[in-house]
C-alpha positions as a LaTeX table, in Angstrom:
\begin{tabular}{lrrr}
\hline
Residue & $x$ (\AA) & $y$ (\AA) & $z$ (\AA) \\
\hline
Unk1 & 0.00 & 0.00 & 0.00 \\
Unk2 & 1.46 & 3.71 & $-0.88$ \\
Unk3 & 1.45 & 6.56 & 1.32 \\
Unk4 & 1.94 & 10.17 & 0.00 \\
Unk5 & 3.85 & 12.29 & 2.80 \\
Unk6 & 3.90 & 15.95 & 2.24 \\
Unk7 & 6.13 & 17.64 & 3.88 \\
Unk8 & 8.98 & 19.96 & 3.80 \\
Unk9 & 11.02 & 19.15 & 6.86 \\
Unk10 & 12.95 & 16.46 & 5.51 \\
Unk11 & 13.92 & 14.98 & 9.25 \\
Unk12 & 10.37 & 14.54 & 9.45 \\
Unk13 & 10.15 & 13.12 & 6.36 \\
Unk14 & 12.80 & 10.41 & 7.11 \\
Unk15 & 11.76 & 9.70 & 10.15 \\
Unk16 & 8.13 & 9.05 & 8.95 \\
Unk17 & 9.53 & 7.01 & 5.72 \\
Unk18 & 11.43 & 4.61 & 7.62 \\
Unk19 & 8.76 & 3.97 & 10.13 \\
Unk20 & 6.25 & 3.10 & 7.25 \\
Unk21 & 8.71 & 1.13 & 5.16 \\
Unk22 & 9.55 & $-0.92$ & 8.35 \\
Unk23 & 6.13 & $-1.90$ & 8.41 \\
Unk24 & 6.00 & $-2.96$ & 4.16 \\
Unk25 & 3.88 & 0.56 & 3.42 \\
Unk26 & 5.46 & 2.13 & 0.01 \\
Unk27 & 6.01 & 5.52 & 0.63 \\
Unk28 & 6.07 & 8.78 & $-2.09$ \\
Unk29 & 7.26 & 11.89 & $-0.27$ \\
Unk30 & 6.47 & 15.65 & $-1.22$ \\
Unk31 & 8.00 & 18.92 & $-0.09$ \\
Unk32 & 5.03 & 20.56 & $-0.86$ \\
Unk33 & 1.70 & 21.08 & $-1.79$ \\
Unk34 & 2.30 & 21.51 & $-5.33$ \\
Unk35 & 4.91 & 18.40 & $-5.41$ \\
Unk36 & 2.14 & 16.26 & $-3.91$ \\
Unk37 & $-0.74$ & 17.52 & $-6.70$ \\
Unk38 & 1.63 & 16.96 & $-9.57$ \\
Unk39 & 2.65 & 13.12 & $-8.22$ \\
Unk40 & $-1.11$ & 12.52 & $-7.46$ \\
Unk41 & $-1.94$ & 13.74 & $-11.28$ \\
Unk42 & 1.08 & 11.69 & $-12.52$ \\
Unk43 & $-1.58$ & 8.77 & $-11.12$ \\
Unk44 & $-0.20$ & 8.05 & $-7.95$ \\
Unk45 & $-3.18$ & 6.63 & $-5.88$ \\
Unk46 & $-2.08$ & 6.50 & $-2.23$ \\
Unk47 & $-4.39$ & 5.04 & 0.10 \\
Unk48 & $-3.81$ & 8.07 & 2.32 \\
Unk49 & $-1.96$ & 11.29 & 2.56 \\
Unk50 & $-0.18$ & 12.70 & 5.48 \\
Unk51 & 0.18 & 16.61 & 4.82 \\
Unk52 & 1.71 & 19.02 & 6.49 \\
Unk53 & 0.67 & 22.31 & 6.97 \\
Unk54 & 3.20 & 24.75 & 7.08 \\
Unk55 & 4.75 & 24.74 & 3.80 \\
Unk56 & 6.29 & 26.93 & 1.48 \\
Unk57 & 5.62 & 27.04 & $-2.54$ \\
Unk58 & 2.12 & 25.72 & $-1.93$ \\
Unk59 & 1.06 & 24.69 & 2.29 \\
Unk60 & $-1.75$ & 22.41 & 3.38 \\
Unk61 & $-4.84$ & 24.36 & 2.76 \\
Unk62 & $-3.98$ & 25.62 & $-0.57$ \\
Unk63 & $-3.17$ & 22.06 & $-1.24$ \\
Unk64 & $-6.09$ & 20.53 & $-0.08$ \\
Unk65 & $-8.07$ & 23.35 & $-1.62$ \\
Unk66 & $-6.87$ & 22.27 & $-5.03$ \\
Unk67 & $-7.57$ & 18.36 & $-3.57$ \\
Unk68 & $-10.48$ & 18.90 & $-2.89$ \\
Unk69 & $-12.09$ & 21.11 & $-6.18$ \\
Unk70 & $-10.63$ & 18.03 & $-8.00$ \\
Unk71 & $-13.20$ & 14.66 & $-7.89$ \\
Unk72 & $-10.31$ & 12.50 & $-8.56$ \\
Unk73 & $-8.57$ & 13.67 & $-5.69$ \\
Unk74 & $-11.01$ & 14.60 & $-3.26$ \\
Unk75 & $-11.46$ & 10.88 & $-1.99$ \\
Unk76 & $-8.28$ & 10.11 & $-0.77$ \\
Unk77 & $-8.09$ & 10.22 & 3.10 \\
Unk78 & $-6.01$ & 13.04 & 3.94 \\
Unk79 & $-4.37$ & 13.50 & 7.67 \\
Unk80 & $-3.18$ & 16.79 & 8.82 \\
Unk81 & 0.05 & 16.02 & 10.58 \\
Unk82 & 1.41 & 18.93 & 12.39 \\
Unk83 & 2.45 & 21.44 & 15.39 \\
Unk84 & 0.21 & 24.11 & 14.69 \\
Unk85 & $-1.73$ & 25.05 & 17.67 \\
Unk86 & $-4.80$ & 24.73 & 15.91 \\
Unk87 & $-4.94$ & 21.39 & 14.80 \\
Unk88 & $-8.39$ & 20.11 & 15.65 \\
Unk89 & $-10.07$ & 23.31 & 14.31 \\
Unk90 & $-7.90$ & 22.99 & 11.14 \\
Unk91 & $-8.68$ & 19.27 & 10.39 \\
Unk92 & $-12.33$ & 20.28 & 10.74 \\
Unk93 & $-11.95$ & 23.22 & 8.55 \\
Unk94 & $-10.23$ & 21.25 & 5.88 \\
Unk95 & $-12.69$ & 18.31 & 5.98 \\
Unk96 & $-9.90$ & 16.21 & 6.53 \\
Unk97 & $-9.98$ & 12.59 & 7.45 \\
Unk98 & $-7.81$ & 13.04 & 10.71 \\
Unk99 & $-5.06$ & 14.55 & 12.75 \\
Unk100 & $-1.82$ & 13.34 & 14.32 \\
Unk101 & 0.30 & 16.10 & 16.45 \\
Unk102 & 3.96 & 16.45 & 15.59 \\
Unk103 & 6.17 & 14.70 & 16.44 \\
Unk104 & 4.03 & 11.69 & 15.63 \\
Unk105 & 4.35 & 8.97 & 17.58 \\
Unk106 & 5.30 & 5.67 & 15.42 \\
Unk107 & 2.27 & 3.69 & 17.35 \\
Unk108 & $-0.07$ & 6.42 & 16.64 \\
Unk109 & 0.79 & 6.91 & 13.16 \\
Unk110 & 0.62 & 3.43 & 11.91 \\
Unk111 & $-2.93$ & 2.99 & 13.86 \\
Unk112 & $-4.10$ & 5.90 & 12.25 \\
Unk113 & $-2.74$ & 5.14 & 9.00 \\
Unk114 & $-4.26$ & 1.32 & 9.63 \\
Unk115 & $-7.70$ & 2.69 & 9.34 \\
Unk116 & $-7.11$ & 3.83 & 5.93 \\
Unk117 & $-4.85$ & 1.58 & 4.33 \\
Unk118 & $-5.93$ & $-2.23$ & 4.76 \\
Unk119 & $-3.11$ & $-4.77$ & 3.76 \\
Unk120 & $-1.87$ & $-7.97$ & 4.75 \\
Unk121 & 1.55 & $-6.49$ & 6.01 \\
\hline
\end{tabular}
C-alpha cells in the first residue's frame, strides 16, 4: 500500500519514511503542496496522505483546496500532521480525514494510517 507524505522538513520526512517502510507501506514523499498535486496527477493513488501544513511554494490548505475542487482527488483520506496550535479546528476546517500532532508517535501513526490503508503487512 502507498502513502503520500507531504512535507517539507525532511527529518520529518525520514523519520516518517522509515517507520512506514519498516512496516512494508510504500512511501512517495512531497515537499510541498504543489509536489504532492503533480505526483497525485502523474496517477499516484495512495491510500492516504499525510500533509503538512506549514509549507512553502504551496502549504496544506492551498493544497487541499486544489484536492479537494478536484473529484479524482477529493477521496483520498487526507491526515493533517502537524504542530500548529490549531490542529483540531484545522482538520475540521479542511474536511480532513484526521489529525496526528507532531512529532508523531510511530504507534499512533501506523494505527491511524491502519484505518485507511488495509493490507496484509
Amino acid at each position: 500500500m502507498r502513502v503520500l507524505v507531504v512535507d517539507d522538513d525532511y527529518a520529518v520526512l525520514d523519520a516518517i519514511k522509515d517507520v512506514l517502510e519498516d512496516e512494508g507501506y510504500e512511501v512517495v514523499v512531497a515537499a510541498n503542496g504543489l509536489e504532492a498535486l503533480k505526483e497525485l496527477r502523474r496517477g499516484s493513488r495512495p491510500c492516504v496522505i499525510l500533509l503538512d501544513l506549514m509549507m512553502p511554494v504551496m502549504n496544506g490548505w492551498e493544497f487541499r483546496r486544489e484536492q479537494l475542487q478536484d473529484e479524482n482527488l477529493a477521496m483520498i483520506p487526507t491526515i493533517i500532521v502537524t504542530a500548529h496550535n490549531r490542529a483540531d479546528e484545522n482538520t475540521e476546517e479542511l474536511r480532513a480525514s484526521g489529525c496526528i500532532r507532531k512529532p508523531a508517535q510511530p504507534r499512533l501513526l501506523l494505527e491511524t494510517i491502519g484505518k485507511y490503508c488495509h493490507n496484509n503487512l
